[in-house]
C-alpha positions in Angstrom: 142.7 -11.1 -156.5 143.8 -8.6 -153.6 144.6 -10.3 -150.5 144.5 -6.9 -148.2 141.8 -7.2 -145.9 140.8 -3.8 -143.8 139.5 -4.0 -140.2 136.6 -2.6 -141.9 136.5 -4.9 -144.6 136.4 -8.0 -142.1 133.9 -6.6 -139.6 131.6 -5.6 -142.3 131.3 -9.2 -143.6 131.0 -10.6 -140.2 127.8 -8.3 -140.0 126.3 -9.1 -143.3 127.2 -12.9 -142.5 125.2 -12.8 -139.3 122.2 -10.8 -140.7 123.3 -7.6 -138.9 122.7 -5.5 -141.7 120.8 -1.7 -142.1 119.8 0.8 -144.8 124.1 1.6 -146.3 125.5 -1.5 -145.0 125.4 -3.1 -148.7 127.0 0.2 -149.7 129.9 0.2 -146.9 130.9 -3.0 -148.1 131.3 -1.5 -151.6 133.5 0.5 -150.8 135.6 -2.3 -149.4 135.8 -3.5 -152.9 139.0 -1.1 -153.7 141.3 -3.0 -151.1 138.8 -6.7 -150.6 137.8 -8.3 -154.2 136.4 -11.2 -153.3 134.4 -13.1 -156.2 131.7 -12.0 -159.1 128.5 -13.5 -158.0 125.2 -12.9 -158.6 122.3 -12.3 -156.2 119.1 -14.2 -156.5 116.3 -12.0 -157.4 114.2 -10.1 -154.3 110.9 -8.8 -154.3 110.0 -5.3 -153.3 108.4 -6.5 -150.5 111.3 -7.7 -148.6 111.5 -5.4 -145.1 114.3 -3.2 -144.6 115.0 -1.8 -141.0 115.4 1.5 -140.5 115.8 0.7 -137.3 116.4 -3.0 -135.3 113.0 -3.3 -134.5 111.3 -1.1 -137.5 110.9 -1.7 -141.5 109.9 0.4 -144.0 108.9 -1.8 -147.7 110.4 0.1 -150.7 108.2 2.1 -152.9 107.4 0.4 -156.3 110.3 2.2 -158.7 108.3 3.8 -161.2 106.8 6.3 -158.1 110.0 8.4 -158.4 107.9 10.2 -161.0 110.6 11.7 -162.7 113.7 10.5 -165.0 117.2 11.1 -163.5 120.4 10.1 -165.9 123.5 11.0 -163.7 127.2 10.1 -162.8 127.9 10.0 -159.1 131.3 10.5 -157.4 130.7 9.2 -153.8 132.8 9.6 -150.3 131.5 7.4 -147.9 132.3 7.2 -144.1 131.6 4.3 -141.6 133.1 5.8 -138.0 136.5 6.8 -139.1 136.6 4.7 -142.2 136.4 6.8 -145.8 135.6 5.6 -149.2 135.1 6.3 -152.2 132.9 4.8 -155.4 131.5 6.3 -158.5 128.5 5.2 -160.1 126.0 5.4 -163.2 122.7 6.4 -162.1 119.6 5.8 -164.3 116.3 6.1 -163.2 112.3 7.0 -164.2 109.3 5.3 -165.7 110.7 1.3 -166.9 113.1 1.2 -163.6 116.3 2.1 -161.4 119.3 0.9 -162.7 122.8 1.2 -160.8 126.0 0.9 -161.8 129.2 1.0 -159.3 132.6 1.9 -160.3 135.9 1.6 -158.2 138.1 4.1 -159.0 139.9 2.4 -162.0 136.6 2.3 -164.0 136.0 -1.4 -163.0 132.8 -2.7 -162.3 131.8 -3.1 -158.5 128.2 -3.9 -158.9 124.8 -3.7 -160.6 121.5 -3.0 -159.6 118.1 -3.0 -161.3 115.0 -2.5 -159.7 111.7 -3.0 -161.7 108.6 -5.0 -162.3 108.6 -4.8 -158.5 111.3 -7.3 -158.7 115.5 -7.0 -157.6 118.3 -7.7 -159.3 121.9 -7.0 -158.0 125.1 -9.0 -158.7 128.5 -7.8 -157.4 132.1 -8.1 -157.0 131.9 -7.9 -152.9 131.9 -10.3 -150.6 128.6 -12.1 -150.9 124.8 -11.7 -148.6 124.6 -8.2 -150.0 121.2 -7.1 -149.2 120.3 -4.7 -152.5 116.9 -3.5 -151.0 119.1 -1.8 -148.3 121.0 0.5 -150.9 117.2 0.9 -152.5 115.8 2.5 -150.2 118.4 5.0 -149.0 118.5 5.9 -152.7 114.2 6.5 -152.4 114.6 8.1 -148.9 117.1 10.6 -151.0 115.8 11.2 -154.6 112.0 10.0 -154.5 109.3 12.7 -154.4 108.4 13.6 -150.3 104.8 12.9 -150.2 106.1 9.2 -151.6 109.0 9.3 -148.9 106.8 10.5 -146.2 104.3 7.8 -146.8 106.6 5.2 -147.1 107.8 6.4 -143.4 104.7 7.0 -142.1 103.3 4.0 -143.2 106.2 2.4 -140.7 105.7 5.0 -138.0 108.3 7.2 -138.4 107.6 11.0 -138.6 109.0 13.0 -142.1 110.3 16.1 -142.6 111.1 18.1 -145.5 112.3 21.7 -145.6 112.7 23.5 -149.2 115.6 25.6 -149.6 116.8 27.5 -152.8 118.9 25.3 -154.3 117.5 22.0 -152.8 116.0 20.9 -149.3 116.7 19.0 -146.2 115.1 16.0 -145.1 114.6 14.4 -141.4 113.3 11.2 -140.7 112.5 10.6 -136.6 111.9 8.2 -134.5 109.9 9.6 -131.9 111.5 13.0 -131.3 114.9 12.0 -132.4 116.6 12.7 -136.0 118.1 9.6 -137.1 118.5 9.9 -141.1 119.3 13.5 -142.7 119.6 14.6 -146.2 120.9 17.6 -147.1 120.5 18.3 -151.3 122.7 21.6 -152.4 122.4 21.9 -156.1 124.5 18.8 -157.1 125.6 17.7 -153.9 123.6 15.1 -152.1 124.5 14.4 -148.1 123.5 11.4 -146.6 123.8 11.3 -142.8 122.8 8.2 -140.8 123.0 9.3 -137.1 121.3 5.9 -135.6 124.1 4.0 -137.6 127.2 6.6 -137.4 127.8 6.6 -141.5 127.0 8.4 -144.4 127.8 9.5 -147.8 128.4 12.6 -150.0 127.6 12.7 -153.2 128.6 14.9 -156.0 126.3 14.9 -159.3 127.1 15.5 -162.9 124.6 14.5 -165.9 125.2 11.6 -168.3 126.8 13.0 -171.1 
């Protein structure tokens, strides 16, 4: 067990402790994991209906997992930021038809977490401190890698406005609250950016396929 415990480490478990959570807060903790391991310990089962808020007052309800409509077998290598706080996690990344299933790596190839999603049921169990909300890192991963016309009725359904601009090599996406951007993705080829401007964090992912 490490006893080093980052200003980051300790603030983020105060907010996950006092239910001040948002879409990336179950990932920032993560992170955490390569100077806080805490305990392994498993997270009861949630149902896909379980509201995540996009924003304090709004929730969005994750799309069932099989409406990604296509099969995606990757390995991520991910920088994170939370203010001035980087980190960095890798992860296994399998997805289509029978479910999503996550994997998290630190950087020494130990396990961090795991995440499956199907049947319209959650399972997540993790080395990180514990109250973990795994819908949270759900639906950023939907907002980023689910068809539009899914995302943008997921959104909409919630009463935030969608938009999706194709580019060559990928497309950006902007999800408003009224007038104001506050969630961008930015996909170039096999780079994935993540930008939470409401929350001030975000994530860069870099893709290869499973080999």
């Amino acid at each position: 067990m490490l006893n080093l415990v980052s200003t980051w480490t300790v603030y983020t478990i105060w907010r996950l402790k006092n239910n001040l959570l948002f879409p990336g807060a179950g990932i920032a903790v993560l992170f955490s994991t390569g100077i806080l391991i805490l305990s392994c310990a498993g997270t009861p089962a949630a149902l896909r209906d379980s509201p995540v808020y996009v924003t304090d007052t709004k929730p969005v309800f994750l799309l069932p997992a099989e409406a990604i409509g296509h099969s995606i077998a990757i390995h991520q290598s991910i920088e994170g930021y939370y203010s001035s706080q980087t980190y960095f996690l890798e992860a296994i990344v399998e997805a289509g038809g029978k479910g999503i299933f996550i994997t998290g790596l630190s950087s020494f190839g130990t396990q961090v977490y795991s995440l499956a999603f199907h049947d319209s049921v959650i399972e997540f169990s993790s080395a990180a401190a514990g109250g973990i909300k795994p819908e949270y890192m759900l639906a950023d991963f939907e907002l980023c890698y689910f068809p539009s016309e899914q995302v943008a009725s997921m959104l909409r359904n919630a009463g935030f406005g969608f938009e999706e601009i194709m580019q060559e090599k990928g497309f950006t996406r902007r999800i408003l609250n009224g007038d104001k951007v506050i969630i961008e993705i930015l996909r170039d080829g096999n780079v994935m950016q993540y930008r939470n401007l409401l929350r001030g964090y975000g994530y860069s992912i870099q893709e290869e396929p499973l080999k």
